[in-house]
N, C-alpha and C positions, 0 to 999 in steps of 0.2 A: 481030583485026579484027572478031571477031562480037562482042566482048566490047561493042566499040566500037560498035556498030549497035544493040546492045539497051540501051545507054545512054544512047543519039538517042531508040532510039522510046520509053523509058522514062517520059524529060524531057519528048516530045514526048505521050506519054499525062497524065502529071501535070501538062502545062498546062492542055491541053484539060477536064481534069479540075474545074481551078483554073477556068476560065472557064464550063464550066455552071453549078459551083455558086456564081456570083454573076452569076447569070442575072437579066436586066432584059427588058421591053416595054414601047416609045416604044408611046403611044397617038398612034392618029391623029386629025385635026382632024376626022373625022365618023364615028360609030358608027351604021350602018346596020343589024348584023344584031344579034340577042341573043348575048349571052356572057356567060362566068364569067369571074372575074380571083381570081385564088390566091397562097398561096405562094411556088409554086411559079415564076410570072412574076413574081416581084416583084426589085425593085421596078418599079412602072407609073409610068412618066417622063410628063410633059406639059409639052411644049415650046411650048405655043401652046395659045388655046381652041379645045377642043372641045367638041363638040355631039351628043349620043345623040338620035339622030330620035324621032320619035314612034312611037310602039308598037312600040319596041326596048326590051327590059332586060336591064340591067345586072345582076347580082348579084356583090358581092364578098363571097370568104369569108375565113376566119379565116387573121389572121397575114399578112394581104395589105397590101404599103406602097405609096403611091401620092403624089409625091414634085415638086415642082418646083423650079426654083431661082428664078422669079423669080413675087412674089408676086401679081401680078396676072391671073396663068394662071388661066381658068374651067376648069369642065365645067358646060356647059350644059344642063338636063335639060328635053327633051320630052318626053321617054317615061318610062321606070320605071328609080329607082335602088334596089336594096336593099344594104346593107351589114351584115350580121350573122358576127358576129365570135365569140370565148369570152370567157370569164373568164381563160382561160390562156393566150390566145392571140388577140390583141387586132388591131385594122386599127387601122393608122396615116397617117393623113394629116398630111402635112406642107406647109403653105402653100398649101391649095387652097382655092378658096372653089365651091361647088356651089349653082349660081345653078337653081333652081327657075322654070320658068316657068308662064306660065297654061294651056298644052298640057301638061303633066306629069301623070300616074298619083297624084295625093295619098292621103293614105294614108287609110284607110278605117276608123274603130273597130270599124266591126257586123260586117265581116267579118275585118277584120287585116288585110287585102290593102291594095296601094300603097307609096309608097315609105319607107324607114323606115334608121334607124341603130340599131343591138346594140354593146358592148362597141367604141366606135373612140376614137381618141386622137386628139382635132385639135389640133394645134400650132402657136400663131403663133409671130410674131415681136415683138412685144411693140409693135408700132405702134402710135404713139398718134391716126391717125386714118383712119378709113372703110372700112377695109377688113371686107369679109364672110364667112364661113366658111360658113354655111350661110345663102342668099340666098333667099326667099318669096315668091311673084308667087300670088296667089290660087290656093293649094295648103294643104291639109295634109299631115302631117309627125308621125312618131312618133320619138321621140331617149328612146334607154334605156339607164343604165349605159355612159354615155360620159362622157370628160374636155374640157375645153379650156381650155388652156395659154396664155396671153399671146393671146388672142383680142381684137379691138375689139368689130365686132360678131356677137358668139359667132350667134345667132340674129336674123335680120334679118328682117322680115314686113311686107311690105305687100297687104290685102285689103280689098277694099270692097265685092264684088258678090256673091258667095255664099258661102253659110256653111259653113267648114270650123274644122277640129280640130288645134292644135298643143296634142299633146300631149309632155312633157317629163318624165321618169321616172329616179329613183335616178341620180341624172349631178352632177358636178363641173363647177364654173366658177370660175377663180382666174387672177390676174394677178401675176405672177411678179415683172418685169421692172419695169413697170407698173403703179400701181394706176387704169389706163385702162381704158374696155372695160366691154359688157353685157351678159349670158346672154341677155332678150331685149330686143328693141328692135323695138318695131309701131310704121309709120308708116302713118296712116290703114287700119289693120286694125280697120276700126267692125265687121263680122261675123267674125269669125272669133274663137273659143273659146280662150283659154289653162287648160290642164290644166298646172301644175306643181307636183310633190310629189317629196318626199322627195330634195331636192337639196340639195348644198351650194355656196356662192355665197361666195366670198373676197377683199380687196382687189379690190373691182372699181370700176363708178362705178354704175350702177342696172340696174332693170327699168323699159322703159318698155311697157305695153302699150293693146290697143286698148279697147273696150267692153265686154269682160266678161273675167272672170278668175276661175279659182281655185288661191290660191297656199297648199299648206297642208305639213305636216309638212318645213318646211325652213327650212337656218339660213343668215342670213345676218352677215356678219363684215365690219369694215374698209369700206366703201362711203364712197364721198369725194365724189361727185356732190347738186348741189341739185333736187328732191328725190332718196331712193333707188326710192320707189315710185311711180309716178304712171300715169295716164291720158293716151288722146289723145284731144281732145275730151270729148264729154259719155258716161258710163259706163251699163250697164243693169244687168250684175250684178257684182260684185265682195265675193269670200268671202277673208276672211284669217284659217286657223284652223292652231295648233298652230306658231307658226312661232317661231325667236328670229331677232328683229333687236336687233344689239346691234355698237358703235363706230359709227354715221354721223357722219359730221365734221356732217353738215346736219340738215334732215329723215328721218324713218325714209320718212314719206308722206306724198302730196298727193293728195288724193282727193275732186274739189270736180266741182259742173255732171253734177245726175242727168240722165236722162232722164224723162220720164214713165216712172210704173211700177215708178223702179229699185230696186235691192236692192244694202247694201253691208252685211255681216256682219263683224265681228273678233271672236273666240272663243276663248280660251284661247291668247294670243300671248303671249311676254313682249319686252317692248321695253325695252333698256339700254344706258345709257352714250353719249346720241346728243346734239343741242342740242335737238329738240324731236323728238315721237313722232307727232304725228297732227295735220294742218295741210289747213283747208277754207277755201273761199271761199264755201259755199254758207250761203245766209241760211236754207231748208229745207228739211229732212229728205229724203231718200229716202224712197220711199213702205213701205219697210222698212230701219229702220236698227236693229240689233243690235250692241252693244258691250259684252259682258259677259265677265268670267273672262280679264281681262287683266292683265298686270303693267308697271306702268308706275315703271320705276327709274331713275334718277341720272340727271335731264336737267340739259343747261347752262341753258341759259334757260327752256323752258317744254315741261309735259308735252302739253297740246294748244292748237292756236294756231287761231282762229276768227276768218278776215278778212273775211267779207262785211258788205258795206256794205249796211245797211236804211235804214227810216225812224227817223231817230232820236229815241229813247224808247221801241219797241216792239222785242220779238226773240221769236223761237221759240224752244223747247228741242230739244236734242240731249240724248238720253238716256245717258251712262256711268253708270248705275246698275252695283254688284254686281263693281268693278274693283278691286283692288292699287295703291295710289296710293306707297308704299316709307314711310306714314306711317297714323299714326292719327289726328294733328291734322289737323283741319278744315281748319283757317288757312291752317297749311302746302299741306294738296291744293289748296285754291281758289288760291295765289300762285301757285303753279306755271300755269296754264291762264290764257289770257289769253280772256276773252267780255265781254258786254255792261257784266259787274259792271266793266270797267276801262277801256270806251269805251262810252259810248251810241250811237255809229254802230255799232255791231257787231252785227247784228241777230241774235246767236245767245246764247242764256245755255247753259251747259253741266251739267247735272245732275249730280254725282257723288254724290247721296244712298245711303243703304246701302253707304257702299263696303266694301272685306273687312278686317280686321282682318292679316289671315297672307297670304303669298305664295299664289297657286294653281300647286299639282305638278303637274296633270293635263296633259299632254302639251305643257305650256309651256316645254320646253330644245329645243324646233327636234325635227329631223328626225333619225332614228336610223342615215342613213346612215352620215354624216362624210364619208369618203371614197369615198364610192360603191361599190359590190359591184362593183368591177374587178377584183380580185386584184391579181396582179403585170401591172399594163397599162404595162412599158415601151415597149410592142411596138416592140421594134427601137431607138427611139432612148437617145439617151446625153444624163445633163447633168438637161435639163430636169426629165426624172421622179424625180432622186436623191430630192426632198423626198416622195416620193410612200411613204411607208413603207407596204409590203407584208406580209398575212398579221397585223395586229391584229385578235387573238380576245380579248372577254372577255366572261363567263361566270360566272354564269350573271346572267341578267339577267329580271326583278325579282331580287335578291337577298336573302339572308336574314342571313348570320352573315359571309359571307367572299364575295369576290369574286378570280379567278384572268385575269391578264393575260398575255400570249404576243405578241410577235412574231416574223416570219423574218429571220435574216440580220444580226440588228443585236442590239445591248443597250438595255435599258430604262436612263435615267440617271435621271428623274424620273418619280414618279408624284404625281399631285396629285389632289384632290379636291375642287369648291368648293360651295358651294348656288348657286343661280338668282343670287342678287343679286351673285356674285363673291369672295362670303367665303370664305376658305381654313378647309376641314376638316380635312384631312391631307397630308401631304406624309410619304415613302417615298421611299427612292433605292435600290433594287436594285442596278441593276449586272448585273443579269444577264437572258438573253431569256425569263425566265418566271416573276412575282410572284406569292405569294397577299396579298390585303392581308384585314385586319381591319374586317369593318363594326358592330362588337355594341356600339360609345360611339355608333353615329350612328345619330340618331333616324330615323322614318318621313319619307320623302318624294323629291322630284325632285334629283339632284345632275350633275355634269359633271366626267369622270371626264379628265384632260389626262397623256397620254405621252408624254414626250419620250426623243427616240431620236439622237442625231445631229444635235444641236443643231435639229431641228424637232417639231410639235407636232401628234400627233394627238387628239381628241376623239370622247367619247361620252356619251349620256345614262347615267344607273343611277339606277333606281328603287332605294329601300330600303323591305322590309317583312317586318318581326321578324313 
């Protein structure tokens, strides 16, 4: 009989057991006081919106899920969110969207303080319409070394009255399911700053942002949307340096209607493989227009496309002086660009005098992200992140005679190597999770280094210099 009673409380211990350790907390529909949200509560259910009052916050730490089943569930933020996560140990939101209001803590650059994301995985559902993940009402916003997965609108911002800071750092945006969906998307955000660097941007449909921008060391892939780059309304600054856009079914960009004053810079970009690269309406200049040490490869129809209507017979110059046009014939660069030389109503002629004879390597293959400094950011879920291959090292980088690739968990099946323009260098099949390859036949310069693991496809820059 006693055998029998410590068999009861045995069972009866290893359920209970069994039920802490998949310990959940339902958030409620109103967070009045401050708190932490952990691990250790997770995952954090929301059944309904809720709403963090004003000068309440919120902090979630690492390895913290936060979960709803139906996707229209807010958290509405009056007061302060922080979410900072690890590299190993990732927060995962799954079909939230974190509506920002104009009572909200925005994040602060001079001092770091405000509300801000670290290392979190936001997950859609591969919707292909309206839905928001991180929602902007005249707020700033720091998102760092984060992912987002079948997102619509990954970042959503609307500001018009005072100037704040969405800045956007080492983070992932890619459409799985979908090639629906925009990292960001500003509607009438005429003040508010976009900082984005060093991200990578995949099958998606565009960026659309407000009045000033700076988009630099990032690459973007597959964009299906007319244009991928554009403005709302009339611009004052806009910097586009270091970046590759390369496959737009459309435009790369439309970047037309300065303001007094404005400034638009492209720098050392390369643009390929798109129908056209660069497409304005404006008849003149920005009061600083800078377009040099770019690469302009394999358009369908035309490398830049200049629609504004002047008086015709007369146009202003746009300066591309000192660019990569994928030729040396004259002929050829001038077909490609459509200006005044092919309408008279087109009140813009396009300069490509001195253009460069050779591709420019200087930091023209995008962003040295790739996949973001996430590590292994499944956090928790299954499926979605398989494509996410974790733990590619290679090394060393500039390189000299040989270069050494590794990943975790998986075999290398192909290594590839191509230059800027898409030319295959080498191709290697290991078969195993750790390659030395040979660089001492490949000349000096910028190439793009492609692993494939598992029938998917990581990338990275590699400098070569003997």
């Amino acid at each position: 009989m006693r055998n029998k009673y410590k068999k009861i409380l045995m069972a009866f211990i290893g359920g209970a057991t069994a039920i802490f350790a998949s310990a959940q907390t339902t958030v409620p529909s109103i967070i009045s006081t401050s708190q932490t949200w952990n691990a250790a509560g997770s995952p954090y259910i929301v059944n309904q919106n809720t709403l963090i009052q004003q000068g309440v916050t919120v902090n979630v730490g690492p390895g913290t899920v936060i979960q709803t089943n139906v996707n229209t569930n807010r958290i509405i933020v009056d007061g302060e969110l922080i979410a900072v996560g690890k590299k190993d140990s990732v927060i995962t939101c799954d079909l939230i969207t974190f509506q920002f209001t104009d009572k909200s803590t925005g994040y602060d650059a001079a001092s770091g303080n405000g509300s801000q994301f670290h290392y979190v995985f936001f997950k859609g559902d591969g919707s292909s319409g309206g839905l928001k993940t991180l929602d902007l009402k005249e707020t700033g916003l720091l998102v760092r070394n984060c992912k987002f997965i079948d997102n619509y609108y990954c970042i959503y911002s609307y500001n018009y009255k005072d100037t704040n800071d969405l800045i956007i750092e080492k983070s992932v945006f890619r459409g799985v399911k979908t090639a629906y969906g925009y990292p960001v998307y500003a509607s009438s955000s005429f003040n508010q700053r976009l900082f984005f660097t060093d991200n990578y941007a995949e099958h998606m449909s565009g960026i659309f942002f407000g009045s000033w921008a700076e988009i630099t060391n990032s690459t973007f892939r597959d964009f299906s949307s007319y244009p991928g780059i554009r403005q709302a309304g009339q611009y004052n600054h806009v910097k586009l340096e270091c970046n590759l856009f390369s496959n737009f079914d459309f435009s790369v960009t439309e970047l037309s209607y300065a303001k007094p004053g404005a400034s638009l810079e492209m720098l050392y970009n390369t643009f390929d493989s798109s129908r056209s690269f660069f497409e304005s309406y404006a008849t003149t200049p920005p009061a600083t227009f800078t377009a040099r040490y770019n690469n302009f490869l394999n358009f369908s129809e035309h490398s830049v496309v200049m629609k504004g209507m002047g008086t015709p017979g007369i146009a202003d110059t746009f300066d591309f002086q000192q660019n990569y046009w994928g030729s040396t014939n004259p002929s050829s660069i001038a077909a490609g660009i459509k200006d005044f030389n092919d309408d008279i109503t087109i009140g813009v002629v396009v300069d490509f005098s001195n253009y460069l004879t050779s591709p420019v390597t200087s930091c023209s293959g995008g962003g040295t992200i790739g996949d973001a400094d996430t590590g292994s950011s499944q956090g928790g879920s299954t499926g979605i992140m398989k494509m996410e291959l974790n733990g590619f090292v290679m090394y060393p980088n500039p390189a000299n005679s040989t270069i050494t690739l590794s990943v975790e968990n998986t075999l290398i099946s192909t290594i590839r190597i191509t230059d800027l323009s898409g030319k295959e260098i080498l191709i290697q099949q290991p078969n195993d999770a750790k390659a030395s390859v040979d660089l001492s036949h490949i000349i000096n310069g910028a190439y793009v280094v492609e692993v494939e693991c598992e029938g998917q496809v990581l990338r990275r820059k590699l400098i070569v210099s003997h």
